[in-house]
Backbone as JSON Lines, residues from 0, in Angstrom:
{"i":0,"aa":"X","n":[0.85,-1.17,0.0],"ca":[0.0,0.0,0.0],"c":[0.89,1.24,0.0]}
{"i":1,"aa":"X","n":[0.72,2.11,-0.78],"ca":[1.31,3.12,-0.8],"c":[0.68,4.32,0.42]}
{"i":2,"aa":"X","n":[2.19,4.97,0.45],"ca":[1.92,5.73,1.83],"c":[0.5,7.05,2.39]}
{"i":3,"aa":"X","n":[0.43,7.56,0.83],"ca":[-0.49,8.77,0.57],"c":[-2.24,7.97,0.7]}
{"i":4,"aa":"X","n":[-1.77,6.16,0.51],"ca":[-3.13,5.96,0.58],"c":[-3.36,5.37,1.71]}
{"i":5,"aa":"X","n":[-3.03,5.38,2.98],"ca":[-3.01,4.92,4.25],"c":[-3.79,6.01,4.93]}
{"i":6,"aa":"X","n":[-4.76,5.45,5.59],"ca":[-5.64,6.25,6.96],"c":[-4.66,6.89,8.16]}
{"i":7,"aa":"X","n":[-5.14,8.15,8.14],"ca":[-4.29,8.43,9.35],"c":[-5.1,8.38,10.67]}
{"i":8,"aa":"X","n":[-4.49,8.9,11.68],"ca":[-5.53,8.54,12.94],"c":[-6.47,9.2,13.37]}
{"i":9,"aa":"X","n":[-6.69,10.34,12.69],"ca":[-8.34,10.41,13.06],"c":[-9.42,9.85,12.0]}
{"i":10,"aa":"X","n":[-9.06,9.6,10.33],"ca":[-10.03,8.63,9.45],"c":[-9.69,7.72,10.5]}
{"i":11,"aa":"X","n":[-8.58,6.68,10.99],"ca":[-9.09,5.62,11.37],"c":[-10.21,5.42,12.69]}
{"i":12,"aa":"X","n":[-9.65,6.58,13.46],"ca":[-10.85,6.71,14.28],"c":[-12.29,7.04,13.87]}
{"i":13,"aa":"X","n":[-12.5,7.4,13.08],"ca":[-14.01,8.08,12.43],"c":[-14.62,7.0,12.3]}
{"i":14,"aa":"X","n":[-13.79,5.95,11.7],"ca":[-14.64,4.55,10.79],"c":[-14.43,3.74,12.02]}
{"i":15,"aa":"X","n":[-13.95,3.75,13.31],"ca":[-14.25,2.97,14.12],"c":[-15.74,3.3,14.59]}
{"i":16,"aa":"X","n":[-15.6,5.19,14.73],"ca":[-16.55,5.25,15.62],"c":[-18.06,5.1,14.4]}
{"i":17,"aa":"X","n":[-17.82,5.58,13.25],"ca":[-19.17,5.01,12.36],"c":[-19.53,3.18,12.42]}
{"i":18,"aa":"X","n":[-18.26,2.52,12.79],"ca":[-18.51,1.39,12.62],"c":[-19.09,0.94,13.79]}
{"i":19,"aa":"X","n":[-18.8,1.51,14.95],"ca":[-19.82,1.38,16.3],"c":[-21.0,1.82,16.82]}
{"i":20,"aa":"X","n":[-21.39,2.98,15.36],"ca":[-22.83,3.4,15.32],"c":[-23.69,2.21,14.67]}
{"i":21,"aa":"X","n":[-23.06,1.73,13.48],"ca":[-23.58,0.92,12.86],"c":[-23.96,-0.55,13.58]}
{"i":22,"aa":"X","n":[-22.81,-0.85,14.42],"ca":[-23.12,-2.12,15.17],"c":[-23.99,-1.76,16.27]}
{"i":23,"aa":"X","n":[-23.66,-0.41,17.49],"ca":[-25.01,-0.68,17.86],"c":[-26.81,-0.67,17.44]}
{"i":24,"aa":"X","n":[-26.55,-0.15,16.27],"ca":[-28.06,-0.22,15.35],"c":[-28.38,-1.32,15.05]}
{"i":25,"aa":"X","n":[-27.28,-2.16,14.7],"ca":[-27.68,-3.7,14.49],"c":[-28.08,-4.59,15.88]}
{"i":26,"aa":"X","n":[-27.73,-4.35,16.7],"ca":[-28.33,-5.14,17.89],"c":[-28.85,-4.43,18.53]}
{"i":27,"aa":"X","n":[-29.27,-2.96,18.3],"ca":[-31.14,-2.78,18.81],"c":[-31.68,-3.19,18.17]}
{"i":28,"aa":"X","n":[-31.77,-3.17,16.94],"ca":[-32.88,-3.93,16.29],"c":[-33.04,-5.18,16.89]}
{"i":29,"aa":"X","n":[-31.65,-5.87,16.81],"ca":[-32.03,-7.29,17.36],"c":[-32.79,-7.75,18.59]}
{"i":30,"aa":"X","n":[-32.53,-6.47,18.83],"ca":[-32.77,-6.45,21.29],"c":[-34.29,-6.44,20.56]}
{"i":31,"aa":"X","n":[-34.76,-5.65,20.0],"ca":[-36.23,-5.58,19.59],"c":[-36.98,-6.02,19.48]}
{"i":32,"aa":"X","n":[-36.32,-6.67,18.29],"ca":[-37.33,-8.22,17.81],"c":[-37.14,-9.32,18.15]}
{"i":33,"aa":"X","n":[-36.31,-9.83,19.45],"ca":[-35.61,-10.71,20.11],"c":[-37.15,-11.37,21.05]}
{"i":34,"aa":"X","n":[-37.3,-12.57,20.54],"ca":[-38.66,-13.33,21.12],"c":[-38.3,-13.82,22.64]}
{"i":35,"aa":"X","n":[-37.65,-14.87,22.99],"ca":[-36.86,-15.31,23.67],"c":[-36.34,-14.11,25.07]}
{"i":36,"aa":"X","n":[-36.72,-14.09,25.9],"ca":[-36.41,-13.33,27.44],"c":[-34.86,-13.33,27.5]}
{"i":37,"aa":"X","n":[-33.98,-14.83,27.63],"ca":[-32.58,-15.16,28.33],"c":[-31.79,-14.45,27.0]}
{"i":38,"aa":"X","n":[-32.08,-14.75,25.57],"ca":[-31.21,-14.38,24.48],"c":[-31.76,-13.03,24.76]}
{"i":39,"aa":"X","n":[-32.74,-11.78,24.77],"ca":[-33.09,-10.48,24.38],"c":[-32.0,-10.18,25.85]}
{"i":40,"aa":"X","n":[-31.77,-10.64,26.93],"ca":[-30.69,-10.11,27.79],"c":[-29.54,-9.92,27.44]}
{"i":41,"aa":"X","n":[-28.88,-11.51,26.44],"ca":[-27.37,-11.32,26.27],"c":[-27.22,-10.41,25.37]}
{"i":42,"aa":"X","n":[-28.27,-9.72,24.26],"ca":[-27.85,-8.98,23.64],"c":[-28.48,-7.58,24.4]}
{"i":43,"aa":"X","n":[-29.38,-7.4,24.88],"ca":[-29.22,-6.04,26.22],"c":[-27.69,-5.62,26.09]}
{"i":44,"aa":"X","n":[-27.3,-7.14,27.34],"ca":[-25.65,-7.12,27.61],"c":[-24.17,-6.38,26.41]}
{"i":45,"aa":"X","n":[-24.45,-7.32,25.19],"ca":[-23.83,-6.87,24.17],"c":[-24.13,-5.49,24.0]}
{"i":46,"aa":"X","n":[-25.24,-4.62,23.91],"ca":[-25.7,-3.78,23.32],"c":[-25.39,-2.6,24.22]}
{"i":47,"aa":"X","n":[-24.91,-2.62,25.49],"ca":[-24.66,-1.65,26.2],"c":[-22.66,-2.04,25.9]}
{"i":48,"aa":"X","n":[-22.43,-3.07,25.65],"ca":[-20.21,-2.91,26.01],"c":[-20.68,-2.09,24.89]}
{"i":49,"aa":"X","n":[-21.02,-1.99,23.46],"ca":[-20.75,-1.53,22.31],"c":[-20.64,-0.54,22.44]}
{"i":50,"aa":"X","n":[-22.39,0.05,23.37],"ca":[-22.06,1.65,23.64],"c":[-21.51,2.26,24.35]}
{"i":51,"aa":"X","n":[-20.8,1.4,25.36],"ca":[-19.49,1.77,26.14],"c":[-18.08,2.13,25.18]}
{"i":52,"aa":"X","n":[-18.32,1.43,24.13],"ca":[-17.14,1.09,23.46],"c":[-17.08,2.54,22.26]}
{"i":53,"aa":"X","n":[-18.06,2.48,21.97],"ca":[-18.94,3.8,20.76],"c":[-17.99,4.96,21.99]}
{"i":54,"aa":"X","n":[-18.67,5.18,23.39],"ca":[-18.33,6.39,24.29],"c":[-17.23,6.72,24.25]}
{"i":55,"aa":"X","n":[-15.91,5.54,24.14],"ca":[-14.94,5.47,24.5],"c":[-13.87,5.92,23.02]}
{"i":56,"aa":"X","n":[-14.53,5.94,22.25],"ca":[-13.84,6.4,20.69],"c":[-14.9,7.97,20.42]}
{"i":57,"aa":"X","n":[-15.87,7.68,21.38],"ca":[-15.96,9.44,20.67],"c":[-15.32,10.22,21.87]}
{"i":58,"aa":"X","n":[-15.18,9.87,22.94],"ca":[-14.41,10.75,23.96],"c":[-12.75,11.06,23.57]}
{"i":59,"aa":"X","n":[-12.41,9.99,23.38],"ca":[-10.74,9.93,22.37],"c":[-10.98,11.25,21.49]}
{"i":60,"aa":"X","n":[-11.72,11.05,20.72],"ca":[-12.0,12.19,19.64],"c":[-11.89,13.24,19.66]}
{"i":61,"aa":"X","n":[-12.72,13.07,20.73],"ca":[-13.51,14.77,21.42],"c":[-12.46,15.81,21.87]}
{"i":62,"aa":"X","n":[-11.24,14.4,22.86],"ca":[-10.22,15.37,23.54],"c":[-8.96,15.67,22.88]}
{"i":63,"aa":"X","n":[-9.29,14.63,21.32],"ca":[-8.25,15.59,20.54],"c":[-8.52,16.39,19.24]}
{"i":64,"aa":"X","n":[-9.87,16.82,19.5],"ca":[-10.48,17.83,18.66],"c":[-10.82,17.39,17.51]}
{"i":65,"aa":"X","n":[-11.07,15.98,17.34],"ca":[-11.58,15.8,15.9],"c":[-12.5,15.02,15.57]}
{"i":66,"aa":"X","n":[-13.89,15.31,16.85],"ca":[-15.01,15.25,16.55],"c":[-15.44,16.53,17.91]}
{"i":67,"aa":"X","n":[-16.44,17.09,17.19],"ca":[-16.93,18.47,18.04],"c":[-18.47,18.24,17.72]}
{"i":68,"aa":"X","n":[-19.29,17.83,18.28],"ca":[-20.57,17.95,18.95],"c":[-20.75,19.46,18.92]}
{"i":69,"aa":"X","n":[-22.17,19.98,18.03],"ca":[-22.56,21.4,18.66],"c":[-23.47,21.7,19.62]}
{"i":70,"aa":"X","n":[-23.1,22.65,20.63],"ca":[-23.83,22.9,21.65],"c":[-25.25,22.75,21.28]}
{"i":71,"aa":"X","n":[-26.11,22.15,21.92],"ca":[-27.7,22.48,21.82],"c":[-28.41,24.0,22.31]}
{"i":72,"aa":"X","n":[-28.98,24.72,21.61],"ca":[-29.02,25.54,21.76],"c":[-30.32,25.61,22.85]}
{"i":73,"aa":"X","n":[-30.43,26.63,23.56],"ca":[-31.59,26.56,25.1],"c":[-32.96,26.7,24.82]}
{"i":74,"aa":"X","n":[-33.27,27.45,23.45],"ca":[-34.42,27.65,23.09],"c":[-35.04,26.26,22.54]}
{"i":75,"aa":"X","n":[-33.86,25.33,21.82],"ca":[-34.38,24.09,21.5],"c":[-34.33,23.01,22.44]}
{"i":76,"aa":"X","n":[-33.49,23.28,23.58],"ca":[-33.59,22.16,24.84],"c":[-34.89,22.66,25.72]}
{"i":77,"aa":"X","n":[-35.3,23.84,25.66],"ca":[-37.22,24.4,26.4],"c":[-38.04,23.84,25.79]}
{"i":78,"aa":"X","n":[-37.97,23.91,24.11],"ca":[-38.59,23.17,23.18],"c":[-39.24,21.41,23.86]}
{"i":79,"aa":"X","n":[-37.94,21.06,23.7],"ca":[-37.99,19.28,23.69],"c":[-38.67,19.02,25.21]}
{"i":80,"aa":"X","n":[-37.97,19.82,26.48],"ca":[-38.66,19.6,27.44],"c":[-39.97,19.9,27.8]}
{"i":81,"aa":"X","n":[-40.68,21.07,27.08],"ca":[-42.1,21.05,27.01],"c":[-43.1,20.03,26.05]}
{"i":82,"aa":"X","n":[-42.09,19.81,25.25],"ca":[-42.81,18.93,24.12],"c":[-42.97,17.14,25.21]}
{"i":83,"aa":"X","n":[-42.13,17.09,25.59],"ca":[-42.08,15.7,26.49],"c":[-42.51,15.82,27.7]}
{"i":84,"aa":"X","n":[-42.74,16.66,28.3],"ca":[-43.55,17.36,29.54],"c":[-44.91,16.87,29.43]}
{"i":85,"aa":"X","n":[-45.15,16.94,28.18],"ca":[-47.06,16.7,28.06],"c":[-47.5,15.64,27.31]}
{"i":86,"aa":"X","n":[-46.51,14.69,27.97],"ca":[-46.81,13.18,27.06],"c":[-47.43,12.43,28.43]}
């Protein structure tokens, strides 16, 4: 592989952390439609390390600036809390 076409470390981090969005989407679904009580637990189980694991590559990220989350703004966090207030 030539050098110019090698991932550096934040692509490789990006596609970890897209690849840990993607896997936990795949086993909610599964947790979902999971018939079975003892199997819908082990994947519960699975389905929370992942998003431990997801936390743990976007915090990496975060503290070296190359993923930035934008602030939620207050007028839209009054929003959501009145909107869910009256459910």
């Amino acid at each position: 592989m030539l050098k110019d076409q090698c991932m550096n470390d934040k692509e490789y981090m990006q596609d970890c952390l897209d690849s840990q969005k993607r896997i936990t989407s795949t086993y909610n679904t599964f947790t979902n439609e999971c018939e079975h009580q003892n199997l819908r637990n082990d994947f519960i189980n699975i389905l929370k390390e992942e998003h431990n694991i997801q936390n743990e590559i976007f915090n990496q990220m975060t503290q070296r600036g190359w993923y930035q989350a934008p602030a939620a703004e207050q007028t839209k966090i009054d929003a959501a809390k009145q909107k869910f207030s009256n459910m």
